[in-house]
Backbone as a printed PyTorch tensor [residue, N CA C, xyz], in Angstrom:
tensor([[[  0.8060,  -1.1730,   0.0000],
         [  0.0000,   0.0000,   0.0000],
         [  0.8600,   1.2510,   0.0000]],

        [[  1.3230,   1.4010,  -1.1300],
         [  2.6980,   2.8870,  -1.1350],
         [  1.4700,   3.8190,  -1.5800]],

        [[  0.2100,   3.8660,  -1.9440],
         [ -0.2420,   4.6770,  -2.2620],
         [ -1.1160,   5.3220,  -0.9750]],

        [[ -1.4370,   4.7950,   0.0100],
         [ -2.0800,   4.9980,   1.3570],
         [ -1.4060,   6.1150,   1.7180]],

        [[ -2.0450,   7.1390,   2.3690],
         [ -1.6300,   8.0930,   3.1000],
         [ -0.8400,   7.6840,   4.4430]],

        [[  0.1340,   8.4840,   5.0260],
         [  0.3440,   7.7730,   6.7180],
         [ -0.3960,   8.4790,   7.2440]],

        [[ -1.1310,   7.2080,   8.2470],
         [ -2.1920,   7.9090,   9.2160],
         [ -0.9370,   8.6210,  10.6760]],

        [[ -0.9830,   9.5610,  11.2100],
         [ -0.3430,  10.1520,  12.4620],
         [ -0.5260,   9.0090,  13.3500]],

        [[  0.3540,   9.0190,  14.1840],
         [  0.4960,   8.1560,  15.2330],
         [  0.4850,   8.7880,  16.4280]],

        [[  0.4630,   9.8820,  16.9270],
         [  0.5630,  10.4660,  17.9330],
         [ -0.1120,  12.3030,  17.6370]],

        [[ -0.7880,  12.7390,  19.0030],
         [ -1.4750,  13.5740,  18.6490],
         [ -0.5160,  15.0590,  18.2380]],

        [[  0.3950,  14.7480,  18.4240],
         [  1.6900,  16.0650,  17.8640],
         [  1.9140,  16.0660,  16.4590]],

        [[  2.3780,  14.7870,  16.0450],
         [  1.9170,  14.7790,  14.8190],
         [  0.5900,  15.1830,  13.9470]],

        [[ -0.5110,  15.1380,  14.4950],
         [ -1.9560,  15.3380,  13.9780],
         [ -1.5830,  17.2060,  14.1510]],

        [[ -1.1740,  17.3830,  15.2650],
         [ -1.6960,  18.7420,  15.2910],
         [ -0.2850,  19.4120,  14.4710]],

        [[  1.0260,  19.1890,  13.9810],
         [  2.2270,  19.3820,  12.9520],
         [  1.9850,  18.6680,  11.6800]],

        [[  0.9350,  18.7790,  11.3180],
         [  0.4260,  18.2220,   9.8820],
         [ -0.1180,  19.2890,   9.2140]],

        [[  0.3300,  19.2380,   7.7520],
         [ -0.0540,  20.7090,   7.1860],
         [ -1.6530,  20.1840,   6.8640]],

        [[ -1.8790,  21.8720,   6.4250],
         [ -3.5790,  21.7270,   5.9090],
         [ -3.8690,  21.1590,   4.9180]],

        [[ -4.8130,  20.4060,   4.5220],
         [ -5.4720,  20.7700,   3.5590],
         [ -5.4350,  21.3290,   2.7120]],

        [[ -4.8650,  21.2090,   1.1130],
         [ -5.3670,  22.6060,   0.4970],
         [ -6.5800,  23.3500,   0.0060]],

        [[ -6.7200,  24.4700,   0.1850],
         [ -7.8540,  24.8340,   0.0510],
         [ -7.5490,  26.7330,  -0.2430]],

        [[ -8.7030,  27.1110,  -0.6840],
         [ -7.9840,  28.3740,  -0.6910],
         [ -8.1600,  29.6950,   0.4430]],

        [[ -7.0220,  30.3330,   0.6460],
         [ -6.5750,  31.0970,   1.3240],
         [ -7.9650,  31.7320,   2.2820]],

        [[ -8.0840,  31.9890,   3.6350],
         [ -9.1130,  32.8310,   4.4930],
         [-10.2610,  31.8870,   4.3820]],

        [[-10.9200,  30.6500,   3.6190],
         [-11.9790,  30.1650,   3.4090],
         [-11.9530,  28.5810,   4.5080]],

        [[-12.9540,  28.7090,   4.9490],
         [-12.8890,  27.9780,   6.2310],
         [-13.4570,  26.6320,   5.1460]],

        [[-13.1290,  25.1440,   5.7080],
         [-13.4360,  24.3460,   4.8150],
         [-14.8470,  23.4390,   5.2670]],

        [[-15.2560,  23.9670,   6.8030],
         [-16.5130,  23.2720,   7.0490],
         [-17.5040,  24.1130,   6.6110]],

        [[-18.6130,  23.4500,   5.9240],
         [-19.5440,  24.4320,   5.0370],
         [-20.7080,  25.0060,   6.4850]],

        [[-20.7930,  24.7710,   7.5040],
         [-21.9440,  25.3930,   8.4940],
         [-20.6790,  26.9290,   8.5960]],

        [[-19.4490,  26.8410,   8.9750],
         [-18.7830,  27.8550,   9.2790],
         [-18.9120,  28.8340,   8.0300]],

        [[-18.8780,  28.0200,   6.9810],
         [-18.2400,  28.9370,   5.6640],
         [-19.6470,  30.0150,   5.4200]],

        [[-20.8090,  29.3720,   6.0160],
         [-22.1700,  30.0900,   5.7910],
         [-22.5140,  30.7540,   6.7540]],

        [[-22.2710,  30.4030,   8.1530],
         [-22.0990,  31.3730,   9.0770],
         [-21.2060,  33.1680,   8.9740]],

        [[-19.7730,  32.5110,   8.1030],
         [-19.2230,  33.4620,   7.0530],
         [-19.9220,  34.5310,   6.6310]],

        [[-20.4200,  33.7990,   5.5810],
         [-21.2380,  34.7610,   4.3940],
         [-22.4110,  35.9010,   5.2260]],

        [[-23.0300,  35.0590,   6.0250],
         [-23.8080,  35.2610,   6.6680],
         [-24.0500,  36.6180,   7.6280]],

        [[-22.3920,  36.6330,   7.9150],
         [-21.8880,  37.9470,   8.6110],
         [-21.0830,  38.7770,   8.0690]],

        [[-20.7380,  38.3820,   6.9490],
         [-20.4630,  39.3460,   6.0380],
         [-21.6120,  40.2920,   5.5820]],

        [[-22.7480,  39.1950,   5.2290],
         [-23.4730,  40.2770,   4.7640],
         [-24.8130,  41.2250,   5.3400]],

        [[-24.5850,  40.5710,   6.7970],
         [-24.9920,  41.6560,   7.6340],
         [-24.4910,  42.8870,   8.0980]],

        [[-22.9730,  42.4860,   8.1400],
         [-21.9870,  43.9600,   7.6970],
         [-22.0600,  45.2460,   6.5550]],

        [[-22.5440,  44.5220,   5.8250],
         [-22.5570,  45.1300,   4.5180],
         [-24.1340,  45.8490,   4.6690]],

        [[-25.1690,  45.4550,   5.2050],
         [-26.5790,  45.5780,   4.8930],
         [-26.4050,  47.0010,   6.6270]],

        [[-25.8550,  46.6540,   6.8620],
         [-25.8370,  47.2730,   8.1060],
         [-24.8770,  49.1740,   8.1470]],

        [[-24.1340,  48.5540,   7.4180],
         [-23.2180,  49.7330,   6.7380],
         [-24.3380,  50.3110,   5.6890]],

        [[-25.0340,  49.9090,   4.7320],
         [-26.0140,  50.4060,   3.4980],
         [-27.2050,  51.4180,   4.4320]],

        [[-27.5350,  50.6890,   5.4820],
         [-28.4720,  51.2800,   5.9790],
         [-27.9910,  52.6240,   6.4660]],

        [[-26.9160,  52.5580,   7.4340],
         [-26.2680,  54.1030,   7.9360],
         [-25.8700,  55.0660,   7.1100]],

        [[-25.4650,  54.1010,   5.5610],
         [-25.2140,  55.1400,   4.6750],
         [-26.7170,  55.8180,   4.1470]],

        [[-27.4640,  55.4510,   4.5150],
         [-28.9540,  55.6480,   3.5910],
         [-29.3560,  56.8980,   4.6240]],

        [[-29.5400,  55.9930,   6.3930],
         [-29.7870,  56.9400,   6.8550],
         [-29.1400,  58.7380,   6.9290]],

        [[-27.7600,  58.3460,   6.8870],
         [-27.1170,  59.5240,   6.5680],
         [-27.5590,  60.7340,   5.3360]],

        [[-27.8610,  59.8190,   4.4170],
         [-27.7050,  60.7030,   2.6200],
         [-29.4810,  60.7950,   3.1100]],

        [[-30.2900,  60.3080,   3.1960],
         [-31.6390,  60.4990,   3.2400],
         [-32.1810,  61.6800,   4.6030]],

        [[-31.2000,  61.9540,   5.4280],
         [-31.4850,  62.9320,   6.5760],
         [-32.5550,  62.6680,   7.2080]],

        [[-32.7580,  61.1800,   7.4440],
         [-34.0770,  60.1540,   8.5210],
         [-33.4770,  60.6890,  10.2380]],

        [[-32.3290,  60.3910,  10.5140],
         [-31.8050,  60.7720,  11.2660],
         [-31.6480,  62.5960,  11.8830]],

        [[-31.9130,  62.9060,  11.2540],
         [-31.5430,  64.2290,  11.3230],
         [-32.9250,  65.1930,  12.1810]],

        [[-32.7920,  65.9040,  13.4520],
         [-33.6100,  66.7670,  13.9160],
         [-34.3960,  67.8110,  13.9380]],

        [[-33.3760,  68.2020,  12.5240],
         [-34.1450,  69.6130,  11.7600],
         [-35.2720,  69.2240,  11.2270]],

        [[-35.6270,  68.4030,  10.5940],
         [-36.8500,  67.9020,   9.7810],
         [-38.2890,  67.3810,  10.7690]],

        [[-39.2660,  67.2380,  10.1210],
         [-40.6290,  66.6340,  10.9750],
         [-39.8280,  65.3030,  10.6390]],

        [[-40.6050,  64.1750,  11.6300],
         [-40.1250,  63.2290,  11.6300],
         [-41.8360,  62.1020,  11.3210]],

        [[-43.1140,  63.2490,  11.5090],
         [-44.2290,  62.2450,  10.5680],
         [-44.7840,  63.4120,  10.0940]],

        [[-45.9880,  62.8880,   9.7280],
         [-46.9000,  63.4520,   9.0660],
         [-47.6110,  64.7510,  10.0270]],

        [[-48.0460,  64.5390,  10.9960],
         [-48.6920,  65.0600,  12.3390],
         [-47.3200,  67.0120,  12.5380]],

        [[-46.3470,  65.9440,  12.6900],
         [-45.0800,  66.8870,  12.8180],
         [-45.1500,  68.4550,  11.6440]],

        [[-45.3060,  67.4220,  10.4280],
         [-45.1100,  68.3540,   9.1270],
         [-46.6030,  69.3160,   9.0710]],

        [[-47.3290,  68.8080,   9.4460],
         [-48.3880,  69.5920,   8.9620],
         [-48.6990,  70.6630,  10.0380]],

        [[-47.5650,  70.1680,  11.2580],
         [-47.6600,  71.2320,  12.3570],
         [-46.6440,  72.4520,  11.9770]],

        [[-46.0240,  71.9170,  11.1560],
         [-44.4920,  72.7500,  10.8960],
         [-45.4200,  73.8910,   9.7290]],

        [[-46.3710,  73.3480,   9.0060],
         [-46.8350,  73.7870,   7.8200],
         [-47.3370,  75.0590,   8.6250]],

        [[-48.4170,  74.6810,   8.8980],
         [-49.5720,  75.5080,   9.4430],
         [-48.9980,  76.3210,  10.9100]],

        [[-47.8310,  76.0990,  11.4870],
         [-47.1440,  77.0290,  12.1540],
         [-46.7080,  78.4290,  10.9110]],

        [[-46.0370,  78.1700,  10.2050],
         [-45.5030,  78.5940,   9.0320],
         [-46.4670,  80.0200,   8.6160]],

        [[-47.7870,  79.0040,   8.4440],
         [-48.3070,  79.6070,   7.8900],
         [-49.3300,  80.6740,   8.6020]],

        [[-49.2590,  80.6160,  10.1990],
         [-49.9210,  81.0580,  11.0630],
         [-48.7950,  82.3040,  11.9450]],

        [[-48.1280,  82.7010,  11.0680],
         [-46.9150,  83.2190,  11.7330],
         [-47.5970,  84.4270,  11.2360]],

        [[-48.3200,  85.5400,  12.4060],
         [-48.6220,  86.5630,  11.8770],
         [-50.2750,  86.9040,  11.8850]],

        [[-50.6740,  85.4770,  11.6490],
         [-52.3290,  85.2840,  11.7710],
         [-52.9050,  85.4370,  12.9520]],

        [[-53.9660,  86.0100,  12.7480],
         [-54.6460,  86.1980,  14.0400],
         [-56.2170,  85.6550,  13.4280]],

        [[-57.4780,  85.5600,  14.6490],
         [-58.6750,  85.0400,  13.9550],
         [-58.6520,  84.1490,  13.1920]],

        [[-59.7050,  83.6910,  12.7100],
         [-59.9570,  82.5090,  11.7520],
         [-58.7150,  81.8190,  11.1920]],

        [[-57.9090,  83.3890,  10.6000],
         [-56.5120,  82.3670,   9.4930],
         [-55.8190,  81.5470,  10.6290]],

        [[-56.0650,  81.4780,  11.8930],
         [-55.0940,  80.5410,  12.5180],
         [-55.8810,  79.4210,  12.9220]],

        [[-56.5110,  79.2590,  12.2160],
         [-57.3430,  77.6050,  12.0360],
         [-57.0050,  76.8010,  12.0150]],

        [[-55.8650,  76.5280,  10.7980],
         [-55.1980,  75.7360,  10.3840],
         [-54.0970,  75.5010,  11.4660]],

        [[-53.2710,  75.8340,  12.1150],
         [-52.4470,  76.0700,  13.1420],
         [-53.0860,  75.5440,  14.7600]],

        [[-54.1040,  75.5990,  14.9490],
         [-55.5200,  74.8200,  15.7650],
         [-55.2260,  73.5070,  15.3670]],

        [[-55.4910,  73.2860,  14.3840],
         [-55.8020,  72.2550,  13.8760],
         [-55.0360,  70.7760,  13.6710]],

        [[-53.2260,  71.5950,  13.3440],
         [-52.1020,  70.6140,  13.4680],
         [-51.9230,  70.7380,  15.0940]],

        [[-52.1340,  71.5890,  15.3820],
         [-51.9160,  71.1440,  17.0120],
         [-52.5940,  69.8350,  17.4820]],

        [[-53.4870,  69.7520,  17.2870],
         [-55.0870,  69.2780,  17.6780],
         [-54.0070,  67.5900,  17.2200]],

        [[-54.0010,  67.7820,  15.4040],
         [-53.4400,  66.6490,  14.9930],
         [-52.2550,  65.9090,  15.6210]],

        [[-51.6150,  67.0260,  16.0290],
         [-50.3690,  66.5050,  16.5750],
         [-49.9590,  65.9520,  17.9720]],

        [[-51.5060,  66.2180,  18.5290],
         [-52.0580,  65.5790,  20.0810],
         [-50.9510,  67.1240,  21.1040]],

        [[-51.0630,  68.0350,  20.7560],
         [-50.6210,  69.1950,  21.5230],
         [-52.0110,  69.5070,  21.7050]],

        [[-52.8530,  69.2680,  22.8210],
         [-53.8430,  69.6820,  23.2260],
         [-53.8010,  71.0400,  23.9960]],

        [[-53.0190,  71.2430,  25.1160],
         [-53.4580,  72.2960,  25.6050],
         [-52.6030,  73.8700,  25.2190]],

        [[-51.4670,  73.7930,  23.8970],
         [-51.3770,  74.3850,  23.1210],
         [-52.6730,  74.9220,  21.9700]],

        [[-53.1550,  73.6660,  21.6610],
         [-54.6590,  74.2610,  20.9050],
         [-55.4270,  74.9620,  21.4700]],

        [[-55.5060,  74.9490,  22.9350],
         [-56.3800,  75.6680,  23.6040],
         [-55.9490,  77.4290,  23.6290]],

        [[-54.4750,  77.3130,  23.8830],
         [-54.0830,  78.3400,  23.9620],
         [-54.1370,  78.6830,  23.0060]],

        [[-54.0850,  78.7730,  21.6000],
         [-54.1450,  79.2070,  20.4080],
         [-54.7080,  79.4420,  19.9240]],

        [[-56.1200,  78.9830,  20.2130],
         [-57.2870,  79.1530,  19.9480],
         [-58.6500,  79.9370,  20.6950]],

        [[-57.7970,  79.8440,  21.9210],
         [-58.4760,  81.3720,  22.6290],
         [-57.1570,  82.4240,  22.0970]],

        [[-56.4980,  82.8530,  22.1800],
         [-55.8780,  83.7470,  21.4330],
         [-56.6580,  84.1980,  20.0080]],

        [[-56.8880,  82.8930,  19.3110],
         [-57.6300,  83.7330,  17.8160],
         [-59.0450,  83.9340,  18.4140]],

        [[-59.9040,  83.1900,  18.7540],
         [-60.7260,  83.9020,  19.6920],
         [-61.2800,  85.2870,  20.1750]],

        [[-60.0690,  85.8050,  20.4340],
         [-59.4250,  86.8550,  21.1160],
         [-59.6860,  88.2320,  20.0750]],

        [[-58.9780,  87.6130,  18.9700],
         [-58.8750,  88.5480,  18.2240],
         [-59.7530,  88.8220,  17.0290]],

        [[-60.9910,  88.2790,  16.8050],
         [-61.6170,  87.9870,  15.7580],
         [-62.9060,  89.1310,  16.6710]],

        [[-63.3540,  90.0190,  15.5980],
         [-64.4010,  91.0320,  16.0040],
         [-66.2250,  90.5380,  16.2140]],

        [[-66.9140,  90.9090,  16.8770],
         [-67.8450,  90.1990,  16.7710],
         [-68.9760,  89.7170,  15.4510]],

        [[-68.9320,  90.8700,  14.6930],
         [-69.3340,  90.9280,  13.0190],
         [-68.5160,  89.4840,  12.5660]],

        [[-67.3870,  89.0760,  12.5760],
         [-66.8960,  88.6080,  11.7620],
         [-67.4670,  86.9390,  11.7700]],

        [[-67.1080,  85.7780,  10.7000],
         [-67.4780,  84.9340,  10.8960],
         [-66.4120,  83.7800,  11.3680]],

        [[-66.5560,  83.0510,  12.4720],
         [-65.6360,  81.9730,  12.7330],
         [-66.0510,  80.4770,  12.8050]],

        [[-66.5860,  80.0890,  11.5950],
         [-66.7130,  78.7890,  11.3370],
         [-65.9860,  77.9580,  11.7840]],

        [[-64.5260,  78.3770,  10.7170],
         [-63.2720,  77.4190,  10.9450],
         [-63.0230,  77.3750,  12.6130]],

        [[-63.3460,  78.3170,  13.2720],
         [-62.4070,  78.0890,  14.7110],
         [-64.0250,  77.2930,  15.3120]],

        [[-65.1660,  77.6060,  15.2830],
         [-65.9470,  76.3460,  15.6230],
         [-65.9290,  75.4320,  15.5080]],

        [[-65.1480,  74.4530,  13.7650],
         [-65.0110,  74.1470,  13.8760],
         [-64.0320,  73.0480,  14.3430]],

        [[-62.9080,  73.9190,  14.7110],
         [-61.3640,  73.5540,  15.6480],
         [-61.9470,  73.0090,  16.7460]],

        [[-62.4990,  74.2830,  17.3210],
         [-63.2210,  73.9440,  18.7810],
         [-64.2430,  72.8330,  19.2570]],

        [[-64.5750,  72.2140,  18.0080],
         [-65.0990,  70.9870,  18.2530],
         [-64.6420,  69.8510,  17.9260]],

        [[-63.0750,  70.1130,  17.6100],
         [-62.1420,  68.9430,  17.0250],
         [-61.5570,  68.9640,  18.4220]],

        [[-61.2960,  69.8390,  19.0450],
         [-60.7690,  69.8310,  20.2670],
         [-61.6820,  69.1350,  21.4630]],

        [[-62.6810,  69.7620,  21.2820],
         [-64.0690,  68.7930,  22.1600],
         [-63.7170,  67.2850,  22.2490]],

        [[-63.7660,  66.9190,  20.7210],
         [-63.7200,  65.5050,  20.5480],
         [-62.9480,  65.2380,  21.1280]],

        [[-61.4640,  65.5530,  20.9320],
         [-60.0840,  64.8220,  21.1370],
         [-60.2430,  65.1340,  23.0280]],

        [[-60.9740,  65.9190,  23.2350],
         [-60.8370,  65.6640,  24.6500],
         [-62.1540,  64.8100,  25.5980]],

        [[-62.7240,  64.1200,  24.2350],
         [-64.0210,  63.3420,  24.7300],
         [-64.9810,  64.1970,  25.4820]],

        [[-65.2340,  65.1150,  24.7700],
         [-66.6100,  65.8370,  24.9470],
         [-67.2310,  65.9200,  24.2870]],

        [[-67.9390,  65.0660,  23.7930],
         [-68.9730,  64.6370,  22.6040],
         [-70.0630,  65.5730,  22.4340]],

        [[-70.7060,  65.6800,  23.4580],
         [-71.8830,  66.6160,  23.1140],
         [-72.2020,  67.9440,  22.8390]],

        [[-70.7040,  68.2980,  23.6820],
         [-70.5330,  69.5860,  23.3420],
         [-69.6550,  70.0040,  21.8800]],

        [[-68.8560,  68.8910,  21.4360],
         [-68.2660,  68.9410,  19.5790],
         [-69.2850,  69.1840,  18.9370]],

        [[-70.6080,  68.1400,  19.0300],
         [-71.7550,  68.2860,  18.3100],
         [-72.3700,  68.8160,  17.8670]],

        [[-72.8640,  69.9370,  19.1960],
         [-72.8840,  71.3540,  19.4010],
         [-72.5960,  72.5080,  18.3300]],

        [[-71.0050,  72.0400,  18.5300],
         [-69.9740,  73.0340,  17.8890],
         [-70.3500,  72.7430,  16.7870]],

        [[-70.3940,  72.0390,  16.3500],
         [-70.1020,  71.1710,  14.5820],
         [-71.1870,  71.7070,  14.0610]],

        [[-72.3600,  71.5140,  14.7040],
         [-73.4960,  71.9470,  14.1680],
         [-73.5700,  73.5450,  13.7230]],

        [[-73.1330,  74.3940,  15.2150],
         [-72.8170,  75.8060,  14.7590],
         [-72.0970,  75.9500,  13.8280]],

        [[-70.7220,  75.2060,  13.3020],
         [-69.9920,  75.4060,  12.0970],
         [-70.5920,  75.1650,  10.9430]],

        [[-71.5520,  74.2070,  11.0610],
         [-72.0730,  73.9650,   9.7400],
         [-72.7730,  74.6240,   9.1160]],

        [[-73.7160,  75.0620,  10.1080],
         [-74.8240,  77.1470,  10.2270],
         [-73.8840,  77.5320,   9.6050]],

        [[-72.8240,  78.1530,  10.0270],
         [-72.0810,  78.9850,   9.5000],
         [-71.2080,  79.2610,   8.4940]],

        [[-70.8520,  77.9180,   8.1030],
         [-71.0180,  77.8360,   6.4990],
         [-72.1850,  78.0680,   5.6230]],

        [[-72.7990,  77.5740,   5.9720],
         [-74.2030,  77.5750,   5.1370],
         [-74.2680,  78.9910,   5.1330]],

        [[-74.3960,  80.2150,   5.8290],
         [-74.8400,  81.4660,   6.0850],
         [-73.6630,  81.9580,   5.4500]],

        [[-72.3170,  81.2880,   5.2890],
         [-70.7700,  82.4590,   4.5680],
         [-71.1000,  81.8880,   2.7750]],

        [[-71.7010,  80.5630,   2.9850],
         [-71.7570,  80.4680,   1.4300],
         [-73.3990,  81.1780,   0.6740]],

        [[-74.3760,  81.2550,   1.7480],
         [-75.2310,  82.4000,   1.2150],
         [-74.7100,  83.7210,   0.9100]],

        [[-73.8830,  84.3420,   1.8820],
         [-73.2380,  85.5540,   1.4530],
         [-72.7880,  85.2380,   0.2010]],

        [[-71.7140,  84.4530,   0.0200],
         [-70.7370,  84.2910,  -1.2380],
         [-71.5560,  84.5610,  -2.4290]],

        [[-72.6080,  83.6910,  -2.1320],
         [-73.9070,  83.6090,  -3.5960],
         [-74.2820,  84.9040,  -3.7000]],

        [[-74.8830,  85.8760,  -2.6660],
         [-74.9400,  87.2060,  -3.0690],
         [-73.9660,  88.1770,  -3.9910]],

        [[-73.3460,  87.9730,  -3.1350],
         [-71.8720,  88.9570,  -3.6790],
         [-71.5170,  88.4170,  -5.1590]],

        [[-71.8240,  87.0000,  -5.4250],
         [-71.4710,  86.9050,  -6.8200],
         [-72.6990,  86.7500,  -7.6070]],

        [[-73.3360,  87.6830,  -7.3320],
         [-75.0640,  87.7010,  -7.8740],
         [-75.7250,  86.0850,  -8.2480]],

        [[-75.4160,  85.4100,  -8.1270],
         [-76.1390,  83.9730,  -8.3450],
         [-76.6690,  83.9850,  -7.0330]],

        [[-78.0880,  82.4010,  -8.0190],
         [-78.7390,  81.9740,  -6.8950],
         [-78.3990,  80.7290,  -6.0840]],

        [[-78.8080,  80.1170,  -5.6330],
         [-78.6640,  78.5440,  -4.7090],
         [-79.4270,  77.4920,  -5.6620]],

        [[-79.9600,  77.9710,  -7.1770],
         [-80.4780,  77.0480,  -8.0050],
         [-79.1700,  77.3330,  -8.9080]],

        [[-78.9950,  78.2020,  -8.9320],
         [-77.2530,  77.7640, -10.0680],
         [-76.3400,  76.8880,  -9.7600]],

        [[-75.9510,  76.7880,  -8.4030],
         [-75.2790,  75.6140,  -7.8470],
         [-75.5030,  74.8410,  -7.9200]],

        [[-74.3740,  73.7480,  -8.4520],
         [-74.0690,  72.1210,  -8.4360],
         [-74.3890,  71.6340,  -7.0020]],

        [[-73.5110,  72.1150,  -6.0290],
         [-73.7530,  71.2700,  -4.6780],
         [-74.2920,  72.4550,  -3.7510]],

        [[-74.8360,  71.8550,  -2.8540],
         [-75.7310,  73.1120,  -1.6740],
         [-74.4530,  73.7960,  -0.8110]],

        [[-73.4320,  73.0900,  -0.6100],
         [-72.1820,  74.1040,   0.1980],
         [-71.0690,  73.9230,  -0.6750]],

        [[-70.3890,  75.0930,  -0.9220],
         [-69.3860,  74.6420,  -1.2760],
         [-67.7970,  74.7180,  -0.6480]],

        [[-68.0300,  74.9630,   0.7240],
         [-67.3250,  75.5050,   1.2030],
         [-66.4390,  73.8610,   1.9020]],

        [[-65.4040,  72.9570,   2.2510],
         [-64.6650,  71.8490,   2.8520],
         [-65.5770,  71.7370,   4.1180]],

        [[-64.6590,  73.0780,   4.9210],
         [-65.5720,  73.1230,   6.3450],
         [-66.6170,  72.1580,   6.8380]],

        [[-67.6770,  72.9700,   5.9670],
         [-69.1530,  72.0610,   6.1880],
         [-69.0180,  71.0560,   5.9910]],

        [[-68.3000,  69.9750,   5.5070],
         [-68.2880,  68.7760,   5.3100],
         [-67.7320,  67.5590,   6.4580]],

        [[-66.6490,  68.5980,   6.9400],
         [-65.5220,  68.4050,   7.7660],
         [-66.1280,  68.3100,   9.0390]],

        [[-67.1880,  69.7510,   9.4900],
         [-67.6530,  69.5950,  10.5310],
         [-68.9110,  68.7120,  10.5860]],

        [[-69.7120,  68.1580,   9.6580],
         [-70.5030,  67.1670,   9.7310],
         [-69.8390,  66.1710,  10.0370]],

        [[-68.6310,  65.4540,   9.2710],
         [-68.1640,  64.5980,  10.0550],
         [-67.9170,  64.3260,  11.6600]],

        [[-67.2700,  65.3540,  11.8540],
         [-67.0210,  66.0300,  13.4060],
         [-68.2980,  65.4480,  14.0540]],

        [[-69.4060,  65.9510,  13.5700],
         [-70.3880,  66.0840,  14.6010],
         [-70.7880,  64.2960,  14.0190]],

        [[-71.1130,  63.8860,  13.2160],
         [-71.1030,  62.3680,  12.6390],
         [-70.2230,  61.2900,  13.8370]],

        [[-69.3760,  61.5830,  13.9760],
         [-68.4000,  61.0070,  15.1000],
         [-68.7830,  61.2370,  16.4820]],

        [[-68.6470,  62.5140,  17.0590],
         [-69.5360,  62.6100,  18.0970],
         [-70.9620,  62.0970,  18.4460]],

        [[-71.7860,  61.9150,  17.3150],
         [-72.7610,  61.1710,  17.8290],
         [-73.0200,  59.6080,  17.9290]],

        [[-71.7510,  59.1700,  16.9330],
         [-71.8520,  57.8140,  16.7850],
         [-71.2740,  57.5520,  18.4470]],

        [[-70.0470,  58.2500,  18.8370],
         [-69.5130,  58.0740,  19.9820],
         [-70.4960,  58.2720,  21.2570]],

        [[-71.4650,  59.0540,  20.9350],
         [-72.3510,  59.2440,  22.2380],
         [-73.6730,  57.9170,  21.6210]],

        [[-73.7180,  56.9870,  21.0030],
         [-74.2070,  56.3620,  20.6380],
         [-75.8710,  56.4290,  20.1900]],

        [[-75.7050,  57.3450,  19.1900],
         [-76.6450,  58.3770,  18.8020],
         [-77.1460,  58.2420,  17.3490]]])
């Protein structure tokens, strides 16, 4: 048997026996060699992500970080200066953004400043988005209902002023509001189980 390998006879020998050939850094049991790969390419997926987060500015504090955030950032923006009604919208991302007793404050402030002639739908209907979110149902309802009057009565004006009648119109309001605060009040009553 000259072609037989010599088996080692002693464990010094086993452990002064060259390798295997195989190639260079590659482990030759296949559970290790996939364990390998395995963490390689969680390295790699892990590095992609920090680079993403980095170049995409997810990470970053200057920015809103949802939706709630942005539309608070918006309507701050856009409430910079507003007083009365125009700070509706600014009510409203508060409201969204679960800053409740900021809405309050903000909204007695426009409150505040809106003359008695004038019309405040929109902040009725804030004030009954605020109701809700603070589970006061009956009194949103309330509100919603007054907002909806009060559309109805700003889009009769409108029809005057642009000499048409309420038979020329496609739809009976055309104003969001009214729609918005029916819902409002739609919710409140389903919630008061109504």
């Amino acid at each position: 048997m000259s072609h037989a390998k010599k088996i080692p006879e002693s464990s010094r020998e086993m452990i002064e026996s060259p390798p295997s050939k195989r190639a260079w850094g590659f482990p030759a049991d296949p559970v290790v060699r996939l364990m390998a790969y395995v963490s390689l390419g969680l390295v790699v997926l892990v590095l992609a992500t920090a680079l993403g987060v980095i170049v995409t500015g997810v990470a970053s504090p200057r920015g809103p970080r949802s939706s709630a955030e942005r539309q608070l950032m918006t309507a701050a923006a856009i409430a910079k200066g507003a007083s009365g009604e125009a700070s509706a919208p600014y009510v409203n991302a508060l409201i969204a953004a679960g800053n409740l007793p900021a809405a309050r404050v903000a909204l007695t402030e426009a409150r505040g400043s809106v003359s008695a002639t004038t019309p405040v739908s929109d902040l009725d209907l804030a004030e009954a988005r605020l109701l809700s979110a603070d589970n006061d149902y009956a009194k949103a309802a309330t509100l919603a209902d007054k907002a909806m009057q009060g559309y109805v009565v700003e889009h009769a004006a409108l029809l005057v002023k642009s000499g048409k009648t309420a038979a020329d119109e496609k739809s009976p309001i055309s104003a969001v509001g009214y729609y918005d605060a029916a819902l409002v009040k739609a919710y409140a009553l389903v919630k008061m189980k109504r």
